[in-house]
N, C-alpha and C positions, 0 to 999 in steps of 0.2 A: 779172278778178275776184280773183285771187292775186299776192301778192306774190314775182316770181318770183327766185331767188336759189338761183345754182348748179346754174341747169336744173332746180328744183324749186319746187312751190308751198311757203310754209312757212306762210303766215297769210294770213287772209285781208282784202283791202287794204281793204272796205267795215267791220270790224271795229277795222282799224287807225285809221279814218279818223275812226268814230262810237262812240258805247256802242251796245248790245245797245235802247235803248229808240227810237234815232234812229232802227234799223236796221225794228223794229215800226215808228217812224210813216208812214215813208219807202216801205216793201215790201208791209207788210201782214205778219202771222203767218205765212202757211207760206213764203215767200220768205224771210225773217225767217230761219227754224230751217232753213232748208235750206241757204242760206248757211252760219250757222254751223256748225252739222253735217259740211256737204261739206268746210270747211275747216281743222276739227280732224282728221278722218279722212285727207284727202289726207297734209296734217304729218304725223301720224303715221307714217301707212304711206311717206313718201319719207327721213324721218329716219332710220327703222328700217332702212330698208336699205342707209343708208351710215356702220351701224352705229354712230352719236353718243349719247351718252348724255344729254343733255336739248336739250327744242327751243329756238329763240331764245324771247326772252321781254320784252314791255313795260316798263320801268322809269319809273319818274315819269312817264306817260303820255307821254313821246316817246321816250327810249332805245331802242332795238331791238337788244341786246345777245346772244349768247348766253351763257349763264354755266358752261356747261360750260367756257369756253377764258375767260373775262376778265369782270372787271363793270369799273365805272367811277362815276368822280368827277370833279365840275368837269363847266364849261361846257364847254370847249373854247376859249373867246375868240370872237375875231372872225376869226379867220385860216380861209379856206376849204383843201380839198384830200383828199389821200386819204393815208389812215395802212395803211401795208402792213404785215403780222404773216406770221412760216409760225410754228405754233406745232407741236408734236410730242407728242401723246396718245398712252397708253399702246396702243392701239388702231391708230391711223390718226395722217395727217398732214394740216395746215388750212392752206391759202392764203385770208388772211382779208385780205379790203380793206374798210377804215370808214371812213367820211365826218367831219368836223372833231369833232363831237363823242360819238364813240366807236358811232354804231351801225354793226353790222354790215350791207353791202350787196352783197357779194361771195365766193361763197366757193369753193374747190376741196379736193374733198377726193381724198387720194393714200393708198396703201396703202405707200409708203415714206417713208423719213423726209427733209423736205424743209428746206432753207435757205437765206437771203440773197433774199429774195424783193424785188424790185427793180422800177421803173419806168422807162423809156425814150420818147424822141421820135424817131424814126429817120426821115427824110423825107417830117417831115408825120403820120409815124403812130405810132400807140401802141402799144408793146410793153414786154412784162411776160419779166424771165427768172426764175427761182430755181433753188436747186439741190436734186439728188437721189441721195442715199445709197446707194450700194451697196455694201454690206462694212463695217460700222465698222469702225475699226483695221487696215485693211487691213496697215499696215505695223509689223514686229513692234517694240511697247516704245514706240513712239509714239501718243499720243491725239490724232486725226484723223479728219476724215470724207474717204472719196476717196468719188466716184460720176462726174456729168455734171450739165453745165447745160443747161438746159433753155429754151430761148426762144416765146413765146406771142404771137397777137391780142391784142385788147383784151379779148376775150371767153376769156380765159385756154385756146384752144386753139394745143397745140402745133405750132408751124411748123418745129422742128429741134434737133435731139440737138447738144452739141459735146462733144466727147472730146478728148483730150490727141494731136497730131497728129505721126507721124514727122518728124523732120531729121536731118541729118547726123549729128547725136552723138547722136540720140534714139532708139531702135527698141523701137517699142510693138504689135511683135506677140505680147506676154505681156502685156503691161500700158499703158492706156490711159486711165486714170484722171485726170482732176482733182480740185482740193482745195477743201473748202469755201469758202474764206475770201473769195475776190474773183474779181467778174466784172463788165465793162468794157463792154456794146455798143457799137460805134461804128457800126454797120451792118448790114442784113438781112445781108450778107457778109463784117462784118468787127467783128471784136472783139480785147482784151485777158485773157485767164487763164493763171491759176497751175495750179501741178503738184507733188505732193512726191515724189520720188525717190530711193530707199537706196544711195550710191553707199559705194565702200571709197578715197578720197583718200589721195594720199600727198605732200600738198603743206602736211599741220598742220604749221605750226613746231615744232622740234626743243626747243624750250621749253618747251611745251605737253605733253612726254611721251608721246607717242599710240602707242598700240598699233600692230604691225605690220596686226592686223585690225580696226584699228576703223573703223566704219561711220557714218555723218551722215544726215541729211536735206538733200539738195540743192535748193534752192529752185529753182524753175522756171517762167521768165513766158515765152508764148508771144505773139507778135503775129500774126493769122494774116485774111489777106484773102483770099476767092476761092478757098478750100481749101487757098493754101500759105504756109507761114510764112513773114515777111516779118521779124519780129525774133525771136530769144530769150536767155533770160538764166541764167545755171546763177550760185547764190553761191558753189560751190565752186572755180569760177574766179579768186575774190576772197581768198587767202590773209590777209590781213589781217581778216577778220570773223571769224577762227579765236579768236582771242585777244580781243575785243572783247564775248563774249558772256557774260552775266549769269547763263546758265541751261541745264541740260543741255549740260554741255560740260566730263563726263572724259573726253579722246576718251584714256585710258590703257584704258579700260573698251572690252574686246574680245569680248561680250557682249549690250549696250544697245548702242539705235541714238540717237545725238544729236542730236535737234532743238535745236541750236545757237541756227538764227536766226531760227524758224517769222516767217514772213513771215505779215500777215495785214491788207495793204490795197495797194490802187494806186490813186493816180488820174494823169490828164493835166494837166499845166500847160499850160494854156493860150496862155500866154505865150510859150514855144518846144518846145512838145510834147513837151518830156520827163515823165520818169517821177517820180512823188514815193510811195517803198516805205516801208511801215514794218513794220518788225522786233520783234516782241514781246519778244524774246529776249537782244535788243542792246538796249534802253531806247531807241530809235536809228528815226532815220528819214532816209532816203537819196535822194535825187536821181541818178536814172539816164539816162546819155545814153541815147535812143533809137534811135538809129543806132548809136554804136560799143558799147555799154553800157559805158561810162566810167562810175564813181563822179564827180560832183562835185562833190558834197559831203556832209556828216554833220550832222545834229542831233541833240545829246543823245548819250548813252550816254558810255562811258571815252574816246572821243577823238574829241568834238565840234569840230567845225570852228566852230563859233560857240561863244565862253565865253555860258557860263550862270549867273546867278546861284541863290543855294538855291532862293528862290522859280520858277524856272521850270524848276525838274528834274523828267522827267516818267518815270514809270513802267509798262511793261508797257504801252503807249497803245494805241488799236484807233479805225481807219475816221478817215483823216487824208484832208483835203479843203480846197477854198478857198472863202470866203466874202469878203462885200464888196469886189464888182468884183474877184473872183481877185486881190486882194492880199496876200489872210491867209492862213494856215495855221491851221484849225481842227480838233482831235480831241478824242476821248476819253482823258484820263489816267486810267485804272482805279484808279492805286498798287500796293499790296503789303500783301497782310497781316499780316506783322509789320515790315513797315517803314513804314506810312502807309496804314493801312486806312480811306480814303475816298476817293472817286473828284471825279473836276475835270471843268470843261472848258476847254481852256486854247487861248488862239488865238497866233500869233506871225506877226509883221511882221516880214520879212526884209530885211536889204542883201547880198544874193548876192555881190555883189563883195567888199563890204566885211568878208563876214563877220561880221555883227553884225546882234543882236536891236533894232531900231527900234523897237517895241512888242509890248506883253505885255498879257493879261489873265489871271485864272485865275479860274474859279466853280465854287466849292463846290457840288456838286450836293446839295439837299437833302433826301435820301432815302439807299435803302442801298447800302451798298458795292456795287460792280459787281466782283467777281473777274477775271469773263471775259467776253469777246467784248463786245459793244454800240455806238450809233452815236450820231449825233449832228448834227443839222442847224438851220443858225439863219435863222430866219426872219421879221422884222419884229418885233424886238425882243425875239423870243423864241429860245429850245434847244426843240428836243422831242429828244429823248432814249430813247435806247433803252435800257435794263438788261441786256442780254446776262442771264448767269447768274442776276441777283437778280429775274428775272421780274416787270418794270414795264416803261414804257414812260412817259415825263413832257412835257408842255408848259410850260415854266416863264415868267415873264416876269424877266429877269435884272438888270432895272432893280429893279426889286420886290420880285422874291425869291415873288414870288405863285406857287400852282400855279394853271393853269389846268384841266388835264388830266391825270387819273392813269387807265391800264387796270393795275388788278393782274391778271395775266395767270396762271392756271391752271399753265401750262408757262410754257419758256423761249425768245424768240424770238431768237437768233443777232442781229439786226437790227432794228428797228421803225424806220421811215422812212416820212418824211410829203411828200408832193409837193404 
């Protein structure tokens, strides 16, 4: 009789289904009012208690939106799938899954603040991770979220905590925190995440002026199977990234912690399973051996290993991944606010060897600037697109230039990603 959604009834489906006069001819009067009755009452009282501030709500007689967290525009197209949102209310936090065109069909609601909410195939099955806040700012002078991620059923219940895990150089009986930014399943046992860590290096070039006490942000990707770590990767190993960074980086300043090179994506190459990082900080996206953690190579920033011409310099970029048949390199260019306050999406075709740019696109997103964070996935001729900071989320067709699909989004989702 109700449509059930987050282990609650919200509406009721014979309502959803008919008007109010189908529901008379079909029932009869007291069927009729008792229906609807029981099922504004149920709503209410399951809403109320996980304290949201208005119910979902019909839109052009098919949307099933809630508008507390998002409304929406556009069809959506023809492309089927599921658009993942964690959105963060002053109140609470929304794990919101909606179907191609924007209604809401899933949702979990958390009492802390969650992000990067994410979808997975792992042997056959379907799993859902995202992440969860504990402590903003945990690290002094740095704006970060550290907490834990979170991995789930299909039915968004939790199958296991993952925390930042000892090794050799690591000792996390103070602290065991991971960083918002990226997380990798590879397996009910085994996964890819990051870690941000205050370490006091004394390996900055003597160019660079660094205080006797000055402090960084050491980036830290863990490879971790079977409970023990099997790769990891510290950048403060990498003296060279010292000098290459664009942003927070007086390490003369013995004071402030410098998030030099805030890392804030990984994915797998496919191709020979190394690492492809990007660096918000370095303008810069990196290629890490997976075995030795060898650099081998650099795109972008002050000393690219592939020349760039103006048109393909990318700024502040976020959620680098590959598209068509793992050939391309596709991300989010955000820009800069006083240096190119508009955001891109720009793909690049590599000769690894060769060191050089094979092919280029760049698409002007048409919408508003993206500051921070957001994502970006192409799919059958389209972007859907995330807005990080500028709180959208877009389905664009790029031949076209057509929107298909706008959620102005209430909050701000870290991510929006459509499978």
């Amino acid at each position: 009789m109700f449509l059930q959604l987050a282990n609650r009834p919200l509406i009721c489906t014979a309502y959803n289904k008919h008007h109010p006069h189908m529901l008379l001819k079909k029932y009869g009067l007291p069927i009729a009012l008792s229906v609807l009755v029981t099922g504004i009452l149920w709503g209410c009282k399951k809403i109320s208690s996980a304290s949201r501030t208005a119910p979902p709500q019909i839109v052009n007689d098919s949307i099933h939106v809630d508008q507390s967290l998002y409304s929406v525009s556009g069809s959506g197209g023809l492309d089927s799938g599921e658009i993942l949102l964690a959105l963060n209310t002053k109140n609470n936090a929304v794990l919101a899954i909606l179907d191609q065109k924007g209604n809401l069909i899933k949702e979990k609601v958390s009492g802390l603040k969650t992000d990067n909410f994410q979808k997975w195939i792992v042997d056959g099955q379907t799993r859902y991770s995202y992440f969860q806040t504990e402590g903003e700012f945990t690290i002094a002078g740095v704006a970060t979220e550290e907490g834990y991620d979170i991995i789930c059923d299909s039915d968004l219940n939790e199958l296991s905590r993952v925390t930042l895990l000892p090794s050799a150089t690591v000792d996390t009986g103070l602290y065991n925190k991971l960083d918002v930014h990226e997380f990798i399943l590879l397996g009910d046992n085994h996964y890819i995440t990051i870690s941000n860590r205050q370490e006091s290096p004394k390996n900055i070039p003597a160019a660079l002026h660094p205080s006797p006490n000055a402090r960084v942000i050491a980036c830290l990707i863990q490879e971790v199977e079977n409970g023990q770590v099997i790769f990891q990767w510290d950048g403060t190993d990498y003296p060279e990234f010292y000098s290459a960074s664009m942003e927070n980086n007086d390490f003369s300043d013995s004071v402030n912690t410098m998030d030099y090179m805030h890392l804030n994506s990984v994915c797998v190459d496919s191709a020979d399973h190394n690492l492809i990082v990007s660096f918000r900080n370095l303008n810069q996206i990196v290629k890490i051996n997976r075995i030795t953690g060898a650099v081998m190579w650099r795109l972008g920033g002050s000393d690219s290993d592939f020349p760039l011409s103006a048109d393909q310099v990318f700024l502040r970029q976020h959620f680098v991944r590959f598209t068509d048949n793992q050939q391309v390199l596709i991300f989010l260019d955000n820009g800069l606010q006083n240096t190119r306050p508009y955001s891109r999406i720009v793909e690049f075709k590599l000769d690894e060897n060769a060191k050089t740019v094979n092919g280029f696109t760049g698409y002007r997103i048409p919408d508003k600037f993206i500051q921070y964070a957001g994502s970006v996935k192409k799919m059958n001729g389209n972007y859907f697109i995330g807005g990080g900071s500028a709180n959208y989320a877009l389905q664009v067709n790029y031949t076209s230039n057509e929107v298909l699909l706008r959620l102005n989004q209430q909050y701000a989702s870290y991510r929006a990603l459509k499978y």
